[in-house]
C-alpha positions in Angstrom: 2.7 104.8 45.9 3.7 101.2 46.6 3.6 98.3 43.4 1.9 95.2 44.5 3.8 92.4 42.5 3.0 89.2 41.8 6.3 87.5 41.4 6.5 86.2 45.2 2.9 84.7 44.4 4.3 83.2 41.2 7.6 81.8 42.4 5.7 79.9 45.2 3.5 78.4 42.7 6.1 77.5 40.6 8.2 76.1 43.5 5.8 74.3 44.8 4.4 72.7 41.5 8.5 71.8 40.8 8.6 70.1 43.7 5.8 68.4 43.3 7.3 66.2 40.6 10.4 66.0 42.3 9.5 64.6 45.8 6.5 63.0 47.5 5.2 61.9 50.5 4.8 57.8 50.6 1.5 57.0 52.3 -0.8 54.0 52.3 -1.3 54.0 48.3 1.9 54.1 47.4 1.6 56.7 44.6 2.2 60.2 44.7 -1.5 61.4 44.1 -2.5 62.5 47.5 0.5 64.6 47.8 -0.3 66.0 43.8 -3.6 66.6 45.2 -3.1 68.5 48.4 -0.2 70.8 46.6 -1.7 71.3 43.0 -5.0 72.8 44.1 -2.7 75.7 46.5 -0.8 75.8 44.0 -3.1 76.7 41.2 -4.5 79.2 44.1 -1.7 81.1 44.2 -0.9 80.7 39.9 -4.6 82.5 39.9 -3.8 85.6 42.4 -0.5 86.1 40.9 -2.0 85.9 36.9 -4.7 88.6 38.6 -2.2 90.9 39.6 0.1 90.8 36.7 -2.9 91.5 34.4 -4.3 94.5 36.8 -0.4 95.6 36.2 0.2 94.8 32.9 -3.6 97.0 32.0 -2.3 99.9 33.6 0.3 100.0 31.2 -1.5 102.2 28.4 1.0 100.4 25.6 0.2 97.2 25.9 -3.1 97.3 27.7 -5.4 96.8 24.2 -2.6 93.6 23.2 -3.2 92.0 26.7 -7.2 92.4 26.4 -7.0 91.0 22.8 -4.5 88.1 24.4 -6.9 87.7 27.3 -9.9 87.3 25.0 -8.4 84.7 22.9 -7.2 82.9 26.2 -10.8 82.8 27.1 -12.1 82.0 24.4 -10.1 79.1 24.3 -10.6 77.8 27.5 -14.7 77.9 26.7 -14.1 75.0 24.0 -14.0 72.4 26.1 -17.3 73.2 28.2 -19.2 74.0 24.8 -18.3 70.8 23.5 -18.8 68.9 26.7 -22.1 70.2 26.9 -22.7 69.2 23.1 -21.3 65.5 23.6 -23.3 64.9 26.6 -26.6 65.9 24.9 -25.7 64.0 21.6 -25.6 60.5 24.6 -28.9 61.6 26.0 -30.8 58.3 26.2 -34.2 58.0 23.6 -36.3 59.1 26.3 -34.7 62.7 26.6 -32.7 64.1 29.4 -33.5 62.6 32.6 -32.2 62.8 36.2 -33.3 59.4 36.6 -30.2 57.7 36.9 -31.9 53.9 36.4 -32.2 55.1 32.8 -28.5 54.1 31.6 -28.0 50.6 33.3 -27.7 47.9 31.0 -30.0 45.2 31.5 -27.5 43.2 33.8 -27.3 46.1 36.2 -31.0 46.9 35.8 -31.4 43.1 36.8 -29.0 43.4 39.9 -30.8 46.9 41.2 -33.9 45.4 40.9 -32.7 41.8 43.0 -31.2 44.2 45.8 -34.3 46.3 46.3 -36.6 42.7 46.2 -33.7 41.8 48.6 -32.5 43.9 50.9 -34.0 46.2 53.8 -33.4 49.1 54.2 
């Protein structure tokens, strides 16, 4: 029976976000960003099928399968703090009126003036 591994999957991801910081192709903006961009998001690709098959692998292992799950839990766990308290943040800034998709609703008066001059003004 052959072993899948995920170390050529986690090498390349770890490569590739190294390199990242270390060079950087110079385009019209002068930063690094659109090369961070274009690399991280492979890059976290391959981080994710390489963290899939080292759990798979690491699960098989009757010893230190119930550690992992209890590892895995609390990783998840943690991960759903931020969305729980996003969602909680965003409600407590929901204007008087209740939630709305009505995106006139948060302009300040200034920018509820300027909508309202461009509609009167413009065609379209």
């Amino acid at each position: 029976m052959r072993t899948i591994t995920s170390m050529p999957c986690a090498a390349f991801a770890i490569a590739v976000l190294i390199g990242v910081e270390l060079f950087f192709v110079k385009d019209a903006f002068g930063t690094r960003m659109n090369t961070v961009f274009k690399l991280h998001y492979n890059a976290w690709v391959f981080t994710g099928l390489a963290a899939a098959v080292g759990l798979a692998t690491v699960m098989r292992s009757h010893l230190v399968a119930l550690p992992a799950a209890a590892l895995l839990s609390l990783v998840v766990l943690a991960g759903l703090v931020y969305p729980l308290s996003a969602i909680q943040t965003r409600l407590a800034e929901a204007p008087a009126g209740g939630a709305t998709l009505d995106g006139l609703t948060f302009l300040d008066d200034d920018e509820a003036i300027a909508v309202a001059w461009l509609r009167g003004t413009c065609q379209g």
